[in-house]
N, CA, C and O atoms as a DFTB+ gen file, in Angstrom:
288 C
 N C O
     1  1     -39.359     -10.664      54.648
     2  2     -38.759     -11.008      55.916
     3  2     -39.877     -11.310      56.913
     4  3     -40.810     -10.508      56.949
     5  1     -39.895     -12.214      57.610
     6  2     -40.638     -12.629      58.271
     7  2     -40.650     -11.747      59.647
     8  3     -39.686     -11.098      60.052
     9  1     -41.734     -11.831      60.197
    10  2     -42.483     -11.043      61.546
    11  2     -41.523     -11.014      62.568
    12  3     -41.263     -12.212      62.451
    13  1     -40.802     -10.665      63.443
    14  2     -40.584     -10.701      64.839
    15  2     -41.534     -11.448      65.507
    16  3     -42.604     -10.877      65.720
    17  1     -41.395     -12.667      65.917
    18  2     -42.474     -13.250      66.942
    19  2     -42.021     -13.240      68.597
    20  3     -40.809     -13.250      68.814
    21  1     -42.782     -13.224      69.553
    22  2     -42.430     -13.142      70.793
    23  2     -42.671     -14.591      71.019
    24  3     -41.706     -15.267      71.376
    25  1     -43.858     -15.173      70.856
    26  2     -43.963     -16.433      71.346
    27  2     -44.320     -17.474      70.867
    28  3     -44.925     -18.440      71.331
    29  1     -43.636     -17.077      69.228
    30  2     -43.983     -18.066      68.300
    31  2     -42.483     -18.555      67.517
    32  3     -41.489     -18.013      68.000
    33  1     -42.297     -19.260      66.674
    34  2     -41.278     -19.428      65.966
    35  2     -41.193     -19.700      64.573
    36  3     -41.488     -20.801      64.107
    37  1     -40.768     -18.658      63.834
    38  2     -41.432     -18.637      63.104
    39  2     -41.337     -19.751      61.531
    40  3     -42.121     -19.862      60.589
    41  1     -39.820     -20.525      61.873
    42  2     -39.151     -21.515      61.063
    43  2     -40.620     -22.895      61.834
    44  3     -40.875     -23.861      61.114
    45  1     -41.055     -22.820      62.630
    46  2     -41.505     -23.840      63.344
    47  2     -43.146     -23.631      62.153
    48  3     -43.669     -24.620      61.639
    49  1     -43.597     -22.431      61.971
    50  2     -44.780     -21.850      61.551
    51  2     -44.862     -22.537      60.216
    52  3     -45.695     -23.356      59.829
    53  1     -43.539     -21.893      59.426
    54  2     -43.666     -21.569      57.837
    55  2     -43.575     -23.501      57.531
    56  3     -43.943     -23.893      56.424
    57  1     -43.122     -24.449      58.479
    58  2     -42.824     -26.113      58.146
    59  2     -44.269     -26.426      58.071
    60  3     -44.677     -27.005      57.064
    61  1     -45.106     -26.103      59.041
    62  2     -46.176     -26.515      59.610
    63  2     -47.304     -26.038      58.280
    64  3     -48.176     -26.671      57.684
    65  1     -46.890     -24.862      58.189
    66  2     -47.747     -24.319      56.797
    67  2     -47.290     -25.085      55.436
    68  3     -47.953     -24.977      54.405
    69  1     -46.199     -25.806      55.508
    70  2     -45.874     -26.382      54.273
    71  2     -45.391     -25.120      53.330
    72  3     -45.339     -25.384      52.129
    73  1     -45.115     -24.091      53.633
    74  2     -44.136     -22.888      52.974
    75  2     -44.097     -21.635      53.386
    76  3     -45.021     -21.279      54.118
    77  1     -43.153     -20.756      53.075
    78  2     -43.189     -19.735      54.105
    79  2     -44.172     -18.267      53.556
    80  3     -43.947     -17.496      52.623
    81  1     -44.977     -18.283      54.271
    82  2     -45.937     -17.216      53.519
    83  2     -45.713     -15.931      53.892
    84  3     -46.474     -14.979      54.063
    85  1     -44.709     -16.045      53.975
    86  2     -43.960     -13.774      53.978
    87  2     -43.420     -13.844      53.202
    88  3     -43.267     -12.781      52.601
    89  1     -42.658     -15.216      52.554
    90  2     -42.420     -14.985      51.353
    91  2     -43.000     -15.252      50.055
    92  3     -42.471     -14.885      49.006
    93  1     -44.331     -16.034      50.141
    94  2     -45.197     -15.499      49.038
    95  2     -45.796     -14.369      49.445
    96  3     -46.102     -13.913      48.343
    97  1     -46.124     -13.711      50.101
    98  2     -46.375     -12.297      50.793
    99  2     -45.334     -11.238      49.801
   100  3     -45.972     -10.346      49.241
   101  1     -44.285     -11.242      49.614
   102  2     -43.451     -10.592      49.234
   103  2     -43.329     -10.525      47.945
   104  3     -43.210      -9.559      47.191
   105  1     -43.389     -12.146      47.682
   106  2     -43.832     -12.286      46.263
   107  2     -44.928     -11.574      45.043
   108  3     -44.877     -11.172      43.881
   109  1     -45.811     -11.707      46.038
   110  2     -46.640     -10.761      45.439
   111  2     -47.019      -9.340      45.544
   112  3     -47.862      -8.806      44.823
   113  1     -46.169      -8.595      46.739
   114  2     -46.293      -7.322      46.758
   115  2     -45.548      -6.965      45.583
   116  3     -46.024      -6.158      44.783
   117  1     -44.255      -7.570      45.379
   118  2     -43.470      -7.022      44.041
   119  2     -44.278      -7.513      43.216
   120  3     -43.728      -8.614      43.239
   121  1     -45.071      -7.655      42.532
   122  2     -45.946      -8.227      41.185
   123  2     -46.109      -7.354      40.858
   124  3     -46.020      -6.291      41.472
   125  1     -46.493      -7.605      39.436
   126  2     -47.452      -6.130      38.939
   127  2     -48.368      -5.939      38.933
   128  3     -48.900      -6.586      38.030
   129  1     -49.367      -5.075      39.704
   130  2     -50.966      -5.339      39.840
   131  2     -51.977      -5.740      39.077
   132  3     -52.857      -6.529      39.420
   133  1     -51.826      -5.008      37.652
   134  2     -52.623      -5.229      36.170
   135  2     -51.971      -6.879      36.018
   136  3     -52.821      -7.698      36.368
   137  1     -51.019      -7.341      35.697
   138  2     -50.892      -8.940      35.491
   139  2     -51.359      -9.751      36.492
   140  3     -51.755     -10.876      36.188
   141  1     -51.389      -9.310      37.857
   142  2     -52.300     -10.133      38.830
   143  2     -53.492     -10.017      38.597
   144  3     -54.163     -11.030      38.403
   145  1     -53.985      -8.920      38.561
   146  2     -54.981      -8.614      37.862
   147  2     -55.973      -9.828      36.708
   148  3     -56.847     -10.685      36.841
   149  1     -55.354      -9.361      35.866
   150  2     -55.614     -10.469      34.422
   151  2     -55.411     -11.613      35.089
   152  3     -56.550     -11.948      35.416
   153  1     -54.550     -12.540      35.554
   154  2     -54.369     -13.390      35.962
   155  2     -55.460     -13.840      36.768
   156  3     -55.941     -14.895      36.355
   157  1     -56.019     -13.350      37.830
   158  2     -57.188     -13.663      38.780
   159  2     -58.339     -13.709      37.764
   160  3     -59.232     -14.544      37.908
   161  1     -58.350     -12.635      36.500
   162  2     -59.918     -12.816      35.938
   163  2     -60.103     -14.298      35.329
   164  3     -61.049     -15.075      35.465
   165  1     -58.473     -14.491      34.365
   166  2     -58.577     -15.454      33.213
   167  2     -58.849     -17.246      34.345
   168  3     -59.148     -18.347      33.881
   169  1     -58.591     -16.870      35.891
   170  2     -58.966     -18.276      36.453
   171  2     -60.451     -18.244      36.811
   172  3     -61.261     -19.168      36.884
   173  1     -60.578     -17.017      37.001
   174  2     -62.266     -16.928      37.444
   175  2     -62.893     -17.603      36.416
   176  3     -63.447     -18.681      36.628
   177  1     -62.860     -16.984      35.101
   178  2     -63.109     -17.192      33.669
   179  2     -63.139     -18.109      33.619
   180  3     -64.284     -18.558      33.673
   181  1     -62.037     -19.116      33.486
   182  2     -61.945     -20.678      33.425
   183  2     -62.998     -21.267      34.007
   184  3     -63.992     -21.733      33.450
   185  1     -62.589     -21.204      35.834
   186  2     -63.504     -21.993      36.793
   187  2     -64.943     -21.473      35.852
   188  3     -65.220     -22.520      35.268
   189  1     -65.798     -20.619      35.485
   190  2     -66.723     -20.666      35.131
   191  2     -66.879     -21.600      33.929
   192  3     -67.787     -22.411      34.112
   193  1     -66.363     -21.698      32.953
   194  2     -66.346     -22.159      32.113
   195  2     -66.316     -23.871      32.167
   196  3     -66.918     -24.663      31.441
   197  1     -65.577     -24.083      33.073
   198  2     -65.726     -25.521      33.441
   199  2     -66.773     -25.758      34.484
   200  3     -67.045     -26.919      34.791
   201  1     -67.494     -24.563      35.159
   202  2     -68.982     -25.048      35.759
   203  2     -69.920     -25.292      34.505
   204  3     -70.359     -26.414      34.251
   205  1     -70.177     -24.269      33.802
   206  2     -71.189     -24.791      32.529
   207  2     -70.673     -25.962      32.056
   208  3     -71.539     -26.826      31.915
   209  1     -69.359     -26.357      31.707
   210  2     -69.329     -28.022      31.141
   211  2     -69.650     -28.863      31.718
   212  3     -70.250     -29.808      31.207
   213  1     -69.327     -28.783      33.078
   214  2     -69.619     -29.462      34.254
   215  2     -71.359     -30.098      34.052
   216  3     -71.784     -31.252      34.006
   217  1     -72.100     -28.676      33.960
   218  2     -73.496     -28.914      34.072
   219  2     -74.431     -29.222      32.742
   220  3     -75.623     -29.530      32.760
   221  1     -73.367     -29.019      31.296
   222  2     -73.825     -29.039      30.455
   223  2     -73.775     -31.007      30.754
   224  3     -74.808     -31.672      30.675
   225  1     -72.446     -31.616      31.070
   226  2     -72.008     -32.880      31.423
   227  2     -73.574     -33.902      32.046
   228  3     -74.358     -34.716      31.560
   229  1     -73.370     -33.281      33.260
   230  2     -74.373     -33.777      33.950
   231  2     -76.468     -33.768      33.512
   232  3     -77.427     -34.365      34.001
   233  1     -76.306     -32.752      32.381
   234  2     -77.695     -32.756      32.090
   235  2     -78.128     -33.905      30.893
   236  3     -79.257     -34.385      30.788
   237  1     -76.643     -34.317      29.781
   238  2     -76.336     -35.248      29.374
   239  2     -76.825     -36.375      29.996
   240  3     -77.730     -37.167      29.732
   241  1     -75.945     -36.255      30.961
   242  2     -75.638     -37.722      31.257
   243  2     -77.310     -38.199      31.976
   244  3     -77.761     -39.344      31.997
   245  1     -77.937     -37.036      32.473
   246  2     -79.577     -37.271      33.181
   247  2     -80.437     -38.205      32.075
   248  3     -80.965     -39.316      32.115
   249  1     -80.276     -37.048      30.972
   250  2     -81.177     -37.833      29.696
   251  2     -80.764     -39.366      29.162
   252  3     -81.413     -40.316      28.725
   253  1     -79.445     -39.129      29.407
   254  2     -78.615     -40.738      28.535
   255  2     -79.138     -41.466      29.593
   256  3     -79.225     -42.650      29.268
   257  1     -79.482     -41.277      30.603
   258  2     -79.902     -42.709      32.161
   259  2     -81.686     -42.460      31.602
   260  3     -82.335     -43.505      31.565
   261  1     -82.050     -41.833      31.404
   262  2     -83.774     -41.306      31.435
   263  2     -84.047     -42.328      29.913
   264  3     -85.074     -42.983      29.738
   265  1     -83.048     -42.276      29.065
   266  2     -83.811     -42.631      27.907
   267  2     -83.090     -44.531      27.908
   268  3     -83.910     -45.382      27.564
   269  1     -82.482     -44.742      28.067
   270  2     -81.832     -45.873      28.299
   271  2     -82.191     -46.739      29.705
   272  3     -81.817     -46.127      30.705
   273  1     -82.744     -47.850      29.949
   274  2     -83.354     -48.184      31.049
   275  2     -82.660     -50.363      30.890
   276  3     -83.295     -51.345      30.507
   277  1     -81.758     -50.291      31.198
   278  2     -81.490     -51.236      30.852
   279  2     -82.116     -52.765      31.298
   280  3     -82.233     -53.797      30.637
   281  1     -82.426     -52.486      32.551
   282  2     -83.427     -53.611      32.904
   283  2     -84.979     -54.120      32.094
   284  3     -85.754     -54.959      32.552
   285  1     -85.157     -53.337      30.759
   286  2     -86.309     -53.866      30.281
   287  2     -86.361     -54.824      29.531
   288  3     -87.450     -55.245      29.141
């Protein structure tokens, strides 16, 4: 349930935010902590995992321009 506002409104807030965040607020107080939990590691996890490809990508692609020089 959303806040009591004095000098705000709060249908005016949750449009402006593009959704109403007391009720993802709520959403996630009922969660279960251990599955939020897991959930937050396995994206951390990911995002890392796609930085090393990322950089494994880009160290590739350094050598493929370094050894290839097409103007000769």
């Amino acid at each position: 349930m959303p806040p009591l506002l004095r000098h705000l409104d709060a249908q005016e807030l949750t449009g402006a935010a593009g959704g109403n965040p007391w009720q993802l607020d709520d959403t996630i107080q009922a969660g279960a902590p251990g599955e939020i939990s897991e959930l937050a590691t396995a994206c951390h996890e990911a995002g890392n995992c796609l930085t090393d490809a990322n950089d494994e990508f880009e160290t590739a692609k350094k050598r493929f321009e370094a050894a290839w020089d097409r103007y000769s």
